[in-house]
C-alpha positions as CSV (number, residue, x, y, z in Angstrom):
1,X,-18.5,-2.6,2.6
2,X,-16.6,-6.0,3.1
3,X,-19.6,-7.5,4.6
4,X,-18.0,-10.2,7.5
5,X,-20.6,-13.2,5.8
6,X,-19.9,-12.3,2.1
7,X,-17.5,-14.1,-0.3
8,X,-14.8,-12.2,-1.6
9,X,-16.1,-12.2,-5.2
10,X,-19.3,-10.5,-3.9
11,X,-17.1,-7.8,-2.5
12,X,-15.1,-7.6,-4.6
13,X,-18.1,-6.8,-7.7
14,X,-19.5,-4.2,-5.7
15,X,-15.6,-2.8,-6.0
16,X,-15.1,-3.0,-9.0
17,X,-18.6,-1.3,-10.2
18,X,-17.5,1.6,-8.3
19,X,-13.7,1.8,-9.4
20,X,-14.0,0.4,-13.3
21,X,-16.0,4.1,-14.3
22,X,-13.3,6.4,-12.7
23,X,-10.2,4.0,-13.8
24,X,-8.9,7.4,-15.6
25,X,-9.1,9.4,-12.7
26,X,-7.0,6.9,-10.8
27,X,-4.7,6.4,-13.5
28,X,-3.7,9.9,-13.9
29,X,-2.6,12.7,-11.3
30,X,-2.7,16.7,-11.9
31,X,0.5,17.7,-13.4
32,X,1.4,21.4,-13.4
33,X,-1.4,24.2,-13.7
34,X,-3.5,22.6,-16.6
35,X,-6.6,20.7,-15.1
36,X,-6.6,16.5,-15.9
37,X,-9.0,15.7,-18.9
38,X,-10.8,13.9,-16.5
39,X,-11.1,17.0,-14.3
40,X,-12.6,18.9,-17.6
41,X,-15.0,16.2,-19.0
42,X,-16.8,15.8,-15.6
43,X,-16.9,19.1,-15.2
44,X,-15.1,19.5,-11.6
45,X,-12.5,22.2,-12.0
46,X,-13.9,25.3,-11.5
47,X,-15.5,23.5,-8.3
48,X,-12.2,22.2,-7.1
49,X,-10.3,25.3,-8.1
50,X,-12.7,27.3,-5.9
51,X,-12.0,26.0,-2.6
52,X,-11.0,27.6,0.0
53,X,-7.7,26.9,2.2
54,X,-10.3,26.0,5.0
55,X,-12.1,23.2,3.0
56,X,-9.2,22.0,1.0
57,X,-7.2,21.6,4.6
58,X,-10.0,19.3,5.8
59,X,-10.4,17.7,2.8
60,X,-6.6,16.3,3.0
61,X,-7.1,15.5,6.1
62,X,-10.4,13.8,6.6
63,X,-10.7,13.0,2.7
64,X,-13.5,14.2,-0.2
65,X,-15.2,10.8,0.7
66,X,-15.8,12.3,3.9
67,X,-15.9,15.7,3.1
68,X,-17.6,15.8,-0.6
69,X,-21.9,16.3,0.8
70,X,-21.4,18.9,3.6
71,X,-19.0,21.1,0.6
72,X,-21.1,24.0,-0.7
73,X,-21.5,23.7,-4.5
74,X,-20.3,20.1,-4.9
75,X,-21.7,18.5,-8.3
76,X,-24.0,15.3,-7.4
77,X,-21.9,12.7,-9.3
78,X,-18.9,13.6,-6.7
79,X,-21.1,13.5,-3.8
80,X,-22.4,10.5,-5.3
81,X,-18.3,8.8,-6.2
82,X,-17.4,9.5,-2.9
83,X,-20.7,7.8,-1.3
84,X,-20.3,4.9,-3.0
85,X,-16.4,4.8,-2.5
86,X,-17.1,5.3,1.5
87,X,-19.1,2.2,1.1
88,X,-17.4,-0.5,-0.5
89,X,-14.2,0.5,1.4
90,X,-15.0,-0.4,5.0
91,X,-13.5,-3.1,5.7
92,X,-14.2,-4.8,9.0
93,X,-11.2,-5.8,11.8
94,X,-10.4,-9.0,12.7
95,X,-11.6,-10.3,15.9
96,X,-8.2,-11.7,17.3
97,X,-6.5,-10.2,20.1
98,X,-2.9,-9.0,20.2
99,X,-0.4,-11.7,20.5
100,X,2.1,-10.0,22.8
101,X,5.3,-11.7,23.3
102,X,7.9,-11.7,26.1
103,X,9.1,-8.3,26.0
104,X,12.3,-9.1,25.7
105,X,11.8,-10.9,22.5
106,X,11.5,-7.6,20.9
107,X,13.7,-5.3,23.3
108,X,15.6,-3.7,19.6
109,X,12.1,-3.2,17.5
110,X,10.4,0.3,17.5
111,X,7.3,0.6,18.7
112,X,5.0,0.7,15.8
113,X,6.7,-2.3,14.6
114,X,6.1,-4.6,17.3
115,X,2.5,-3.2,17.5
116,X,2.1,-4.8,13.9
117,X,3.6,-8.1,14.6
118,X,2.0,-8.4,18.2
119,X,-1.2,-7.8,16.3
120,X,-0.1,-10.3,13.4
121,X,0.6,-12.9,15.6
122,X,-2.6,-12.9,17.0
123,X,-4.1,-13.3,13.5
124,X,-1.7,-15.8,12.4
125,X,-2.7,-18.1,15.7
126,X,-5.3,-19.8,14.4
127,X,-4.3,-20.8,11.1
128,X,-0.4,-21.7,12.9
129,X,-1.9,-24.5,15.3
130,X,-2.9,-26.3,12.1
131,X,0.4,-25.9,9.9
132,X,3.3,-27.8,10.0
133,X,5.8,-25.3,9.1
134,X,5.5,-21.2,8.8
135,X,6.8,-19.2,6.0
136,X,7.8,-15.6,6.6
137,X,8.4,-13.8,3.3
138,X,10.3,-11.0,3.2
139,X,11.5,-11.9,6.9
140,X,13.7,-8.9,7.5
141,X,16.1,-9.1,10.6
142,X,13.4,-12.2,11.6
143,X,11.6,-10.7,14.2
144,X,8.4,-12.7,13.5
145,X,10.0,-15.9,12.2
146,X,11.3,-16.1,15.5
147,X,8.5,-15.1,18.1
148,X,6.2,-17.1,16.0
149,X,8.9,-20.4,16.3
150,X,8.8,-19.9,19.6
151,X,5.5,-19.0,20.5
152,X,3.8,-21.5,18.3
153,X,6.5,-24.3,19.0
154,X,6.9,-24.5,15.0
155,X,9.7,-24.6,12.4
156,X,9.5,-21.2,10.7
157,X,12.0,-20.2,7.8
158,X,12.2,-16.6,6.8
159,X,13.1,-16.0,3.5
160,X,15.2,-12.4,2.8
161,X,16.9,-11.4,-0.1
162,X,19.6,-9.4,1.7
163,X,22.1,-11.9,3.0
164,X,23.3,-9.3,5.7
165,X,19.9,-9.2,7.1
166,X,19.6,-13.0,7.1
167,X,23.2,-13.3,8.9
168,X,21.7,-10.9,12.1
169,X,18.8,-12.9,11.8
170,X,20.7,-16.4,12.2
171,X,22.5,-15.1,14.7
172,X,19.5,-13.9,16.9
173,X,17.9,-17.0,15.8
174,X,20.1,-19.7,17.5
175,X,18.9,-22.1,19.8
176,X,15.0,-21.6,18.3
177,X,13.1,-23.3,15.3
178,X,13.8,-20.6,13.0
179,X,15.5,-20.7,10.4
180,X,16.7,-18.1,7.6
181,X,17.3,-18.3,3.6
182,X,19.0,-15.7,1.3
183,X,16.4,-15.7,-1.0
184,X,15.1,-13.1,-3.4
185,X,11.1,-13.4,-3.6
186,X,11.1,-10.9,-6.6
187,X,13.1,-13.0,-8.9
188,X,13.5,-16.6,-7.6
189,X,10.6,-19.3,-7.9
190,X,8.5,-19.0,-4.6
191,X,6.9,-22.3,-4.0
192,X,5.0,-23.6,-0.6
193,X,4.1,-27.3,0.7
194,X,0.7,-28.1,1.7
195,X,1.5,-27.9,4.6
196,X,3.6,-24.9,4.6
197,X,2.1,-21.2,6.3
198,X,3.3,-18.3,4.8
199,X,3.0,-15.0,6.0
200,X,3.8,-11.8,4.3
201,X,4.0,-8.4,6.3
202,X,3.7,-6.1,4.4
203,X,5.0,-7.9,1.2
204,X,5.7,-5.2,-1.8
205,X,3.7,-5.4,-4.8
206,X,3.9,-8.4,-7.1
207,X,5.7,-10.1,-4.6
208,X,1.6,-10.2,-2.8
209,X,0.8,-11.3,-6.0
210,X,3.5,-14.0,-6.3
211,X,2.7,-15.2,-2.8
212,X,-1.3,-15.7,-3.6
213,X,-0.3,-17.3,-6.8
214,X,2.2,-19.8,-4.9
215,X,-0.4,-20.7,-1.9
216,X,-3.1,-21.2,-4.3
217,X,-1.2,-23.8,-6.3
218,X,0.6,-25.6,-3.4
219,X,-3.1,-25.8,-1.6
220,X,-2.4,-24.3,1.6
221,X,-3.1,-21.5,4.1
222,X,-1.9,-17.8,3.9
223,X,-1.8,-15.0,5.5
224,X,-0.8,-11.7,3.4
225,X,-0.5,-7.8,4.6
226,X,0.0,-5.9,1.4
227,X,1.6,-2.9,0.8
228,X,3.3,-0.7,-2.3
229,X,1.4,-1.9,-4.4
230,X,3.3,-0.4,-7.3
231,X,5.9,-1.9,-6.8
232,X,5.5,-4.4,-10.5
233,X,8.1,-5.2,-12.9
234,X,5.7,-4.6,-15.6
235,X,4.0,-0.8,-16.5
236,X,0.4,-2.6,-15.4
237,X,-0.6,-5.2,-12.7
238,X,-3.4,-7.7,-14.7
239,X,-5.2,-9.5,-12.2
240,X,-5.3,-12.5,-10.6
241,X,-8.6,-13.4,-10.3
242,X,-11.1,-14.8,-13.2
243,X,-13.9,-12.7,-12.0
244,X,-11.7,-9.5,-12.3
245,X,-9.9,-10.6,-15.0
246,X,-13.5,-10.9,-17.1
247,X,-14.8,-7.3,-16.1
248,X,-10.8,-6.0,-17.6
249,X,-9.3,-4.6,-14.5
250,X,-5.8,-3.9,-15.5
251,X,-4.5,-1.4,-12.8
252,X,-1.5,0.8,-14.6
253,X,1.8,1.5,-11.9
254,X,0.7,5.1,-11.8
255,X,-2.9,4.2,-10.1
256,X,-1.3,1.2,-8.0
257,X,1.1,4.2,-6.6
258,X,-2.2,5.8,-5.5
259,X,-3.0,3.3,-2.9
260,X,-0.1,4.3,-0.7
261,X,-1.7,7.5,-0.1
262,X,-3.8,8.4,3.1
263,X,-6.0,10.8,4.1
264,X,-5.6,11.7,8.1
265,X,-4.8,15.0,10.0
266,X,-1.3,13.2,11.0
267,X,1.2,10.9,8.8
268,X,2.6,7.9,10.6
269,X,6.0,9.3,9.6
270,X,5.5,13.4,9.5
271,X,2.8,15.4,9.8
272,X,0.0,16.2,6.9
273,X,2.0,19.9,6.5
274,X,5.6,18.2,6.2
275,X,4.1,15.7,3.8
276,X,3.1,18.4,1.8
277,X,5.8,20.4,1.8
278,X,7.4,17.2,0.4
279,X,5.3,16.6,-2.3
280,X,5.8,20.5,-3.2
281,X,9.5,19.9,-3.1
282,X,9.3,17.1,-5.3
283,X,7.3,19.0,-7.9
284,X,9.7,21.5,-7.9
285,X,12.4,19.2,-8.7
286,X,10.4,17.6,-11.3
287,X,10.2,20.6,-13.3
288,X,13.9,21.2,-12.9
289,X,14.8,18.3,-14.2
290,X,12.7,18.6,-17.1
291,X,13.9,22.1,-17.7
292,X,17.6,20.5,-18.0
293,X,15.5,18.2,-21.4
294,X,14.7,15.0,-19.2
295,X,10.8,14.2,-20.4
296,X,10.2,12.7,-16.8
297,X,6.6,11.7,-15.9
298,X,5.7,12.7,-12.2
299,X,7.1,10.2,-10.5
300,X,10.2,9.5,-12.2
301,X,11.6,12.5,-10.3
302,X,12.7,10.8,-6.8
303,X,13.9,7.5,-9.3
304,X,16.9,5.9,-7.2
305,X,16.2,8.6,-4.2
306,X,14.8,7.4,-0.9
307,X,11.2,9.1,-0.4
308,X,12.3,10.1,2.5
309,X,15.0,12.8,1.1
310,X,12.5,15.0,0.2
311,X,12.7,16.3,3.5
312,X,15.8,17.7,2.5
313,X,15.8,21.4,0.8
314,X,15.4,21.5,-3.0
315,X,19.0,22.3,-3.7
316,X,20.4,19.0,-1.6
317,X,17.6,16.6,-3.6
318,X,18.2,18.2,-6.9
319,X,22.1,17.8,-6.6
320,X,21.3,14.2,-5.8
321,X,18.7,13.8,-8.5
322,X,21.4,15.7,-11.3
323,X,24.5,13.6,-9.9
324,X,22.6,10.3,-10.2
325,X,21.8,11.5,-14.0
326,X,25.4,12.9,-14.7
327,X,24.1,16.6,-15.3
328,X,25.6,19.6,-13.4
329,X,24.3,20.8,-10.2
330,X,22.1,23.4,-10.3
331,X,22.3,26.9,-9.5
332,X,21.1,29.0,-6.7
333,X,19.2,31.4,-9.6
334,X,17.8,27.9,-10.8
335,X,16.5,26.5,-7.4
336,X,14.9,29.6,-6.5
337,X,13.0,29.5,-10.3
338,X,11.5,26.4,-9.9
339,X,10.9,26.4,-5.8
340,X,9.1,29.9,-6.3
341,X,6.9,28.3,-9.7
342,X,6.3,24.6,-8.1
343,X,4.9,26.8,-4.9
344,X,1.8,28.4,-7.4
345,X,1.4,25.4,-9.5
346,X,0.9,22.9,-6.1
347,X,-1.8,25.2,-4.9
348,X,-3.6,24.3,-7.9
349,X,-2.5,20.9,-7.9
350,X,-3.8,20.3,-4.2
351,X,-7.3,21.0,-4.9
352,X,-7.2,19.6,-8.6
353,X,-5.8,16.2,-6.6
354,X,-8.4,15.8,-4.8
355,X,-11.3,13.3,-6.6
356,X,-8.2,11.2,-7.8
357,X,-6.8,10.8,-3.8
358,X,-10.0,9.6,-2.9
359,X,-9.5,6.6,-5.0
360,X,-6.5,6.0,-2.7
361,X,-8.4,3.2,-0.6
362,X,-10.9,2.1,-3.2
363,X,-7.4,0.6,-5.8
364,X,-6.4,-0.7,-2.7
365,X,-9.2,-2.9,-1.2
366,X,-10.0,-3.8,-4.8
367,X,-6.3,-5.3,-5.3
368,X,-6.4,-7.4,-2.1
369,X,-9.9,-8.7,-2.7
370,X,-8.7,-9.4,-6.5
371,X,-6.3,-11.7,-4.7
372,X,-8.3,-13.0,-2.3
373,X,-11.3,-14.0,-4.7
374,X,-8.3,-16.0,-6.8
375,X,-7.8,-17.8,-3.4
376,X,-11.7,-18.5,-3.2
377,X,-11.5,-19.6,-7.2
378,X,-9.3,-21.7,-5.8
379,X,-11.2,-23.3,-2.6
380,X,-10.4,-21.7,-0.1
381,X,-12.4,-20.0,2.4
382,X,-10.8,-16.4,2.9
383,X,-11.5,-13.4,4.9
384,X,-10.5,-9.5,4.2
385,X,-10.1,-7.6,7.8
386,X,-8.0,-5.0,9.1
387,X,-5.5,-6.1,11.3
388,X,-3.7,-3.0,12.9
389,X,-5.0,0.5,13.8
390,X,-4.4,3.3,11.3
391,X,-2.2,5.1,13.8
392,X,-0.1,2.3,13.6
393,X,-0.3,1.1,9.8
394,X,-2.7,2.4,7.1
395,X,-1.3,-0.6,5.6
396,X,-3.6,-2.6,7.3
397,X,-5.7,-4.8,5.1
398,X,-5.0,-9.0,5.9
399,X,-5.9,-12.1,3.3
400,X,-6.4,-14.7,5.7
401,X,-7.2,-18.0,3.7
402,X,-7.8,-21.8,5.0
403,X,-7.2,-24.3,1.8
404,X,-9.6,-26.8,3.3
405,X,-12.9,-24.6,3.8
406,X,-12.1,-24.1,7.4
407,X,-12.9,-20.5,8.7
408,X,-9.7,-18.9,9.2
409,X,-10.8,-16.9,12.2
410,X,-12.2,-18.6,15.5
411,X,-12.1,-17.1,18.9
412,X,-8.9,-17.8,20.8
């Protein structure tokens, strides 16, 4: 557990001593009928592989962490993974109220949205009444950079790499303390004053990284929400702290991807049965396209396709997937092959998946307490919490760092 009185280098040891042994299960998902070497050496497939529909349902939905004691048969060293994974994972939630502003403020933002930045600005209150100007990375249409101008009667720049987003944003802005910037985080120097806030909702994979790099240097507060964490220009994410930097936690794309998964009986966007049947889809198109010669690794399949076309039938993805490569579309006879094989393999795959989904959590609460124990390196005093529900965000986990030593959480 992220104990509320502990330093983040505390926490973040009793993480790593429970992810660093089962790095190879995280870095490597089931792929096709044969079971992962990791599966074999620890002797958990013909356990996994005998699972009902009954257990392996509840085991996607509540997750083997939960799940793994009261499961007849399990081996002891699962029971005992997802014990200790249960453990170090809970994180604690912040205690900040909601910050809700005038309604109005946010008449055009969906519900979920403004639950997160209602939520985020109550967070953010503290650590605002002592800055002199507020960040927003990755600012969007501006929806916080504005509220937070307004409500905290402080200049707030959002920085967005899409200009079109940063024109609605000006334009929404005018009259207030907020201010926009076409500005790409991912490739342009990101540099903060000492006085400077920034805040990142949600901010993509190395751009987190980039941010906690950026407010350790410059010596001021920050507030970061991560989220997609594989999102790295480089096949591995090396890490940002010394402490995990000395115990060799180098976290390859393929286990960072692993943090965006979930366990819960509904998705935020679909339902667990949808999300399934999407994940099916995609391993059906995955062994399409490497039955037309492309050595793809699972993954590489949806490359340049919004996740969310997997929703679509096989035969609309793959004729997106084969245009984007140049090949021809494929048949009906084709579609039918792999839709009927990619149904018996997943079966397999489901239950095979489950020790590595587990992990989910576990990569990412290590990752943000990697970056917050950098901050602490670094002086500042920085708490981990969970900021919105689950039902809103599973993406929940906050950094919230003071440079001076200051707690950055104080009832308001």
């Amino acid at each position: 557990m992220v104990h509320p009185h502990d330093d983040a280098s505390a926490a973040l040891a009793r993480a790593l001593a429970v992810l660093l042994p089962v790095l190879d299960i995280a870095g490597s998902r089931p792929d096709g009928d044969a079971p992962p070497a990791w599966c074999e050496a620890r002797g958990l497939t013909g356990f996994l592989l005998s699972l009902d529909d009954a257990a392996l349902g509840r085991c996607e939905a509540e997750g083997l962490a939960v799940c793994a004691s009261s499961l007849p048969g399990a081996p002891a060293q699962l029971v005992d993974l997802a014990r200790a994974t249960a453990e170090v994972t809970r994180v604690p939630p912040l205690a900040a109220s909601p910050l809700p502003p005038p309604r109005e403020r946010l008449r055009s933002v969906h519900e979920r949205k403004r639950l997160q930045l209602e939520a985020l600005l109550g967070a953010v209150a503290p650590l605002a009444a002592r800055a002199q100007r507020i960040v927003d990375v990755g600012a969007g249409r501006g929806h916080f950079t504005r509220v937070a101008a307004d409500l905290f009667d402080i200049d707030a720049v959002g920085l967005e790499r899409d200009a079109s987003r940063v024109s609605t944003a000006e334009a929404l802005a005018r009259g207030t303390r907020a201010s926009f910037v076409t500005f790409d985080a991912g490739a342009q120097e990101l540099s903060f004053g000492p006085g400077d806030l920034p805040v990142g909702l949600h901010a993509c994979g190395a751009l987190g990284d980039r941010m906690i790099a950026a407010a350790a240097s410059a010596r001021c507060d920050v507030v970061l929400v991560s989220c997609c964490l594989q999102k790295i220009d480089t096949p591995r994410r090396a890490p940002l702290s010394r402490a995990a930097e000395e115990a060799g936690l180098v976290l390859p794309r393929e286990a960072l991807g692993l943090a965006n998964l979930t366990p819960r009986p509904e998705g935020v966007e679909a339902s667990l049965g949808d999300m399934l049947a999407m994940r099916e889809r995609r391993h059906a198109l995955l062994r399409l396209l490497r039955a037309r010669g492309l050595p793809l690794a699972p993954g590489e399949e949806m490359r340049g396709i919004n996740r969310r076309r997997a929703r679509d039938g096989l035969a609309a993805l793959a004729a997106r997937a084969l245009s984007l490569r140049g090949l021809a579309p494929a048949s009906a006879a084709e579609v039918e092959e792999h839709e009927a094989a990619a149904h018996q393999e997943f079966a397999r795959m489901r239950r095979l998946s489950l020790p590595r989904a587990m992990l989910s959590r576990l990569v990412e609460v290590t990752v943000v307490l990697d970056r917050a124990a950098a901050l602490e390196e670094q002086g500042h005093e920085v708490m981990v919490r969970t900021v919105f529900d689950i039902e809103v965000t599973p993406r929940n986990l906050a950094i919230l760092a003071c440079a001076d030593g200051t707690p950055p959480e104080h009832p308001h």
